[in-house]
C-alpha positions as CSV (number, residue, x, y, z in Angstrom):
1,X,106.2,139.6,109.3
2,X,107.2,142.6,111.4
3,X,109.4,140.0,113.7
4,X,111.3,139.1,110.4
5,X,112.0,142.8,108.9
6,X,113.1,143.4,113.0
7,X,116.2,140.4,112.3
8,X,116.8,141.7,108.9
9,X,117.4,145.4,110.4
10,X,119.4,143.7,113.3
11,X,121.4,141.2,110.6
12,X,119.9,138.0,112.0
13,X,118.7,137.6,108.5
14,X,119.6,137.9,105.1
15,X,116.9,139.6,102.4
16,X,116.8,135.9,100.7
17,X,115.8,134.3,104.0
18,X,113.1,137.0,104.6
19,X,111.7,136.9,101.1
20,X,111.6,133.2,101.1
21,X,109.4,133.4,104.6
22,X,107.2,136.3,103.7
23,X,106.3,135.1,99.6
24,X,104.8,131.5,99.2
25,X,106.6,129.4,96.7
26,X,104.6,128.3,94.3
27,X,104.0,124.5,93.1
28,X,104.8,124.5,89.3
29,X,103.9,121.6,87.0
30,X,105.6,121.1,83.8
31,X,102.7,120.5,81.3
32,X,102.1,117.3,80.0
33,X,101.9,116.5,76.0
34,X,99.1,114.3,74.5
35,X,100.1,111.7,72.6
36,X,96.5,110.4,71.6
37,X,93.0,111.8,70.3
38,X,89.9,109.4,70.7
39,X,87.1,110.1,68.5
40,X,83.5,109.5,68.4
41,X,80.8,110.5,66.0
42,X,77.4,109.9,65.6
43,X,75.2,110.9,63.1
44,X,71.3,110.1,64.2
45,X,69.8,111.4,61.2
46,X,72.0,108.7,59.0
47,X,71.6,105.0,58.5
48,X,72.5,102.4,61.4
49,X,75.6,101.5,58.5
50,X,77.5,104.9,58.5
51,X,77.4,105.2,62.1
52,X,78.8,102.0,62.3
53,X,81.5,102.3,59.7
54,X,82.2,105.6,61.6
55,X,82.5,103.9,64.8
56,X,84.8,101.5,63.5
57,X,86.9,104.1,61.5
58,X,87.2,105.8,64.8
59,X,87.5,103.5,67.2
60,X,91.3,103.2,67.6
61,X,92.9,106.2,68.7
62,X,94.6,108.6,66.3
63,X,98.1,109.4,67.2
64,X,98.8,113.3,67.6
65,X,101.8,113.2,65.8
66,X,99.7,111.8,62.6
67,X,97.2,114.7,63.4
68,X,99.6,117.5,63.8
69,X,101.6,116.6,60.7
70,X,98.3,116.0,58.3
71,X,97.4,120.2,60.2
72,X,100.9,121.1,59.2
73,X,100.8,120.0,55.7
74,X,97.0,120.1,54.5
75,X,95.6,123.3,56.3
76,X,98.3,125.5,57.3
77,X,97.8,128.0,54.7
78,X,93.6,128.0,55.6
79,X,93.9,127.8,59.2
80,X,96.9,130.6,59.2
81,X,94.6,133.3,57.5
82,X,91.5,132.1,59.2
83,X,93.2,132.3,63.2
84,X,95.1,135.7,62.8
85,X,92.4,137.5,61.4
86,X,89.7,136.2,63.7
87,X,91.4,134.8,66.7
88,X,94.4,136.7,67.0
89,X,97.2,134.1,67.0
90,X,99.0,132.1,65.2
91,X,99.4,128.7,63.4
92,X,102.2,128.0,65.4
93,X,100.2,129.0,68.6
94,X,97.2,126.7,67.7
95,X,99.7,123.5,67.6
96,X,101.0,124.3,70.5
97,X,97.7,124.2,72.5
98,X,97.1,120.5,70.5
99,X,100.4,119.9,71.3
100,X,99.7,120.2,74.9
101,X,96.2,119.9,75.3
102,X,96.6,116.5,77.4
103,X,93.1,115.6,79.4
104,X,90.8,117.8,77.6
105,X,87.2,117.0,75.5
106,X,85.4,118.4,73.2
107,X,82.0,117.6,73.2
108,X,79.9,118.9,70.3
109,X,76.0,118.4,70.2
110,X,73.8,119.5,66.9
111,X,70.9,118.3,65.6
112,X,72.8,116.8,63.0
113,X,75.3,115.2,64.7
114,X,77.1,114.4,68.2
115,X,81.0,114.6,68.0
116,X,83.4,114.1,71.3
117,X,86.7,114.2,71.2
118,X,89.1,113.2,74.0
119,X,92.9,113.8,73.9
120,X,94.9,112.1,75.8
């Protein structure tokens, strides 16, 4: 480092050369949208019937653009009150993070029921 403020001193170097040597550039990856959400649901408290008319309600995968525009229509007015008093952001935050939620699961285990979610 001291060799490289030495040839910017002397002119050898301009201050774009040096501060592309001295600070490491940094990988960025664009963020990748989800396009599905797979659910699963089981209810072991219920009859063998309901978990398998949930299974088969559930078992193709929902489209996220179905999702986000039953969210935007349906429960916009709930969810809005609900997130900014207790979260602190916004509707349009919380479809944004569904938006671009790609890769994650939500795994949720009660005594009443076992629900994982994976979007994709």
């Amino acid at each position: 480092m001291k060799d490289q403020l030495v040839a910017l001193y002397n002119g050898e170097k301009t201050v774009d050369e040096v501060y592309d040597s001295i600070v490491p550039s940094f990988n960025t990856r664009s963020l990748k949208r989800a396009r599905y959400a797979k659910m699963r649901i089981h209810l072991p408290e219920e009859s063998r019937r309901l978990n398998l008319f949930l299974r088969a309600l559930f078992g193709m995968p929902i489209p996220l653009f179905i999702a986000r525009f039953i969210m935007r229509k349906t429960l916009k007015s709930k969810i809005q009150s609900h997130v900014d008093d207790h979260l602190g952001f916004s509707y349009h935050d919380l479809d944004q993070l569904l938006k671009y939620s790609r890769g994650t699961t939500v795994s949720i285990d009660t005594d009443e029921a076992q629900i994982r979610i994976k979007i994709r």
